[in-house]
Structures are given as structure tokens and as C-alpha cells.
N, C-alpha and C positions, 0 to 999 in steps of 0.2 A: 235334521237341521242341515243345509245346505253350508258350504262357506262360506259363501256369501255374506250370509242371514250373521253367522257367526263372527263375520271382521267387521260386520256392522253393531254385532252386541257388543264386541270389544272397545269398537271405536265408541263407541256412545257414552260405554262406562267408564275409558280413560280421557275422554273430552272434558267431563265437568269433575274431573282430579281437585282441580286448586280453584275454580270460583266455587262458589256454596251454593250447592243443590238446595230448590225447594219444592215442595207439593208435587212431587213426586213418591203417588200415592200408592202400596199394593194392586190396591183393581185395575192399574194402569198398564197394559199391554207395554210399555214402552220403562226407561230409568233402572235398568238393569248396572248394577254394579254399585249402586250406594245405596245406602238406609232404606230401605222399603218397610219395614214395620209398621208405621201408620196405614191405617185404613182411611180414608176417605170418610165412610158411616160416623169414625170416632170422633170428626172436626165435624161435624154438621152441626150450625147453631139455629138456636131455635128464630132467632131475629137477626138482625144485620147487625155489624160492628158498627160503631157510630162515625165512624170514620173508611166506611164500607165504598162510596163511591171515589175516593182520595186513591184506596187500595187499586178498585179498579183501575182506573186511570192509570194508575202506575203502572200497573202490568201490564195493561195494554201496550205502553209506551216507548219498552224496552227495546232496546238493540236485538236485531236478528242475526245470532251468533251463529247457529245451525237451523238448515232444511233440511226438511225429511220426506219421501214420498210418503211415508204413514199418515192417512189420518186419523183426526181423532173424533170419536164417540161418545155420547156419554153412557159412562159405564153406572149411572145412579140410575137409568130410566132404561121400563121394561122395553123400549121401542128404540134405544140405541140412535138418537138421533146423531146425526151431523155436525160436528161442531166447528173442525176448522184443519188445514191440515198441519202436522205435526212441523214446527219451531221449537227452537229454542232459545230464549231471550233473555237478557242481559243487561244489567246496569253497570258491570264492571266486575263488579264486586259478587254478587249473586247470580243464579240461572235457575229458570222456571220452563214449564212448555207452556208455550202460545193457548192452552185450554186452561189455566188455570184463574185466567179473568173470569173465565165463562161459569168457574164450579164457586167462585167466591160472588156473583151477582146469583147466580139460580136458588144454589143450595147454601148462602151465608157461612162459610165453611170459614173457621175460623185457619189465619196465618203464623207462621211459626213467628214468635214474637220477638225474636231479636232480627227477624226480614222487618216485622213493623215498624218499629225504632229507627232503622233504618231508614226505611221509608221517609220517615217523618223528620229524622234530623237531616233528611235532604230536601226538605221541604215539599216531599210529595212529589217530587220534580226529580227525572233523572240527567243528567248531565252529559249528553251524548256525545259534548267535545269534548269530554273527558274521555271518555274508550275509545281505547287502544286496538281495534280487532286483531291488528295485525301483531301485537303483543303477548293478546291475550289467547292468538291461533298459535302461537310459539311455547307461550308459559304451558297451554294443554292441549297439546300437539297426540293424537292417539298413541303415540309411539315414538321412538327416537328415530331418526333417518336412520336407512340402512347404507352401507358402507357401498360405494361405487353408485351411492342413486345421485 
């Protein structure tokens, strides 16, 4: 592992410190540094949520808090398609990567359920004058300044 690679695993896993990670799944090449014990396999439902295009939409919707040159694949399909490249996005409050619309229409994967609640007592709508980036780039900043920078 280069440095590189490594003050970027670092930076990734102290970025989303204080918003609330979500679907960030083990098979996911990428979300190093919090909760990874779900699998992907383990949320896969058999039908849609009934409020499955609402979800969409929402994620889609988010604030683009981080780019990545990573992209992403889908790691459910033997052929590893293309999905998009690696984001990370935001309603304030929560953060997801930019694929996670795409594994909640394909594969019906169900959502952690206090993000849905959410979701929904915001009316499915996220509020983008309400974030703060410049806030919320301070509140989870990779690291504290070093001294003379």
C-alpha cells in the first residue's frame, strides 16, 4: 500500500466521523473505517419497498460532499458493470456513496431504517439550504490542522 492510498484510507474513514454513514456495504471496495458488517446479499429484498422510488430520488438528490477518482462497479453482477464514479453525498445529517441509488432500484436492497424515517419525516425532500458544506468540511475535517500550516 502506497501513502498515498493510505492518507486516502485515512481521510475517507475520518471524513464521515460525525454525519451517519450509510450502505456502506463489505463487498464495497471503498468505507473503510466504520461499520462494514453488513453484506449487501443480507439487504437484498425480494420486491421493492413501497416507497422504493421516494428512496430513490432521495439519494439521488444529495449534496456532493466528496469526489473520488474511484469508480464504482457493481460488485452483485458477474460482469462488474459501471455504475458511476465514486461520491459522496449528503443531506446534512447522513452520508451515502453516489451507488447506493443504483443497488436500492436494481437489487431492492432494503435501507437502514432510521435513514428511512428520516427520509420521510423530511418529506422525501432534502433541504439543500440547509447544508452547511463549509460546516460540515470543518465539523469532519480528516484531521486537525497541523501547527504552522
Amino acid at each position: 500500500m502506497t501513502v498515498d492510498s493510505m492518507d486516502a484510507k485515512i481521510c475517507e474513514r475520518n471524513i464521515l466521523m460525525k454525519l451517519k454513514p450509510v450502505g456502506f456495504y463489505k463487498e464495497f471496495e471503498y468505507g473503510y473505517g466504520y461499520d462494514r458488517d453488513e453484506s449487501l446479499y443480507d439487504v437484498i429484498a425480494a420486491s421493492p419497498d413501497l416507497n422504493e422510488d421516494k428512496i430513490i430520488c432521495y439519494l439521488k438528490s444529495g449534496e456532493v460532499f466528496l469526489i473520488s477518482p474511484t469508480v464504482t462497479q457493481d460488485v452483485l453482477s458477474k460482469d462488474k458493470e459501471f455504475i458511476d464514479s465514486l461520491k459522496i453525498l449528503t443531506d446534512g445529517i447522513w452520508a451515502w456513496s453516489s451507488d447506493l441509488a443504483y443497488y436500492v432500484k436494481e437489487y431492492h436492497i432494503t435501507i437502514n431504517k432510521d435513514f428511512v424515517s428520516h427520509m420521510c419525516n423530511n418529506g422525501w425532500v432534502i433541504n439543500k439550504g440547509a447544508i452547511d458544506l463549509d460546516e460540515l468540511e470543518k465539523q469532519n475535517r480528516p484531521w486537525p490542522p497541523r501547527s504552522g500550516m
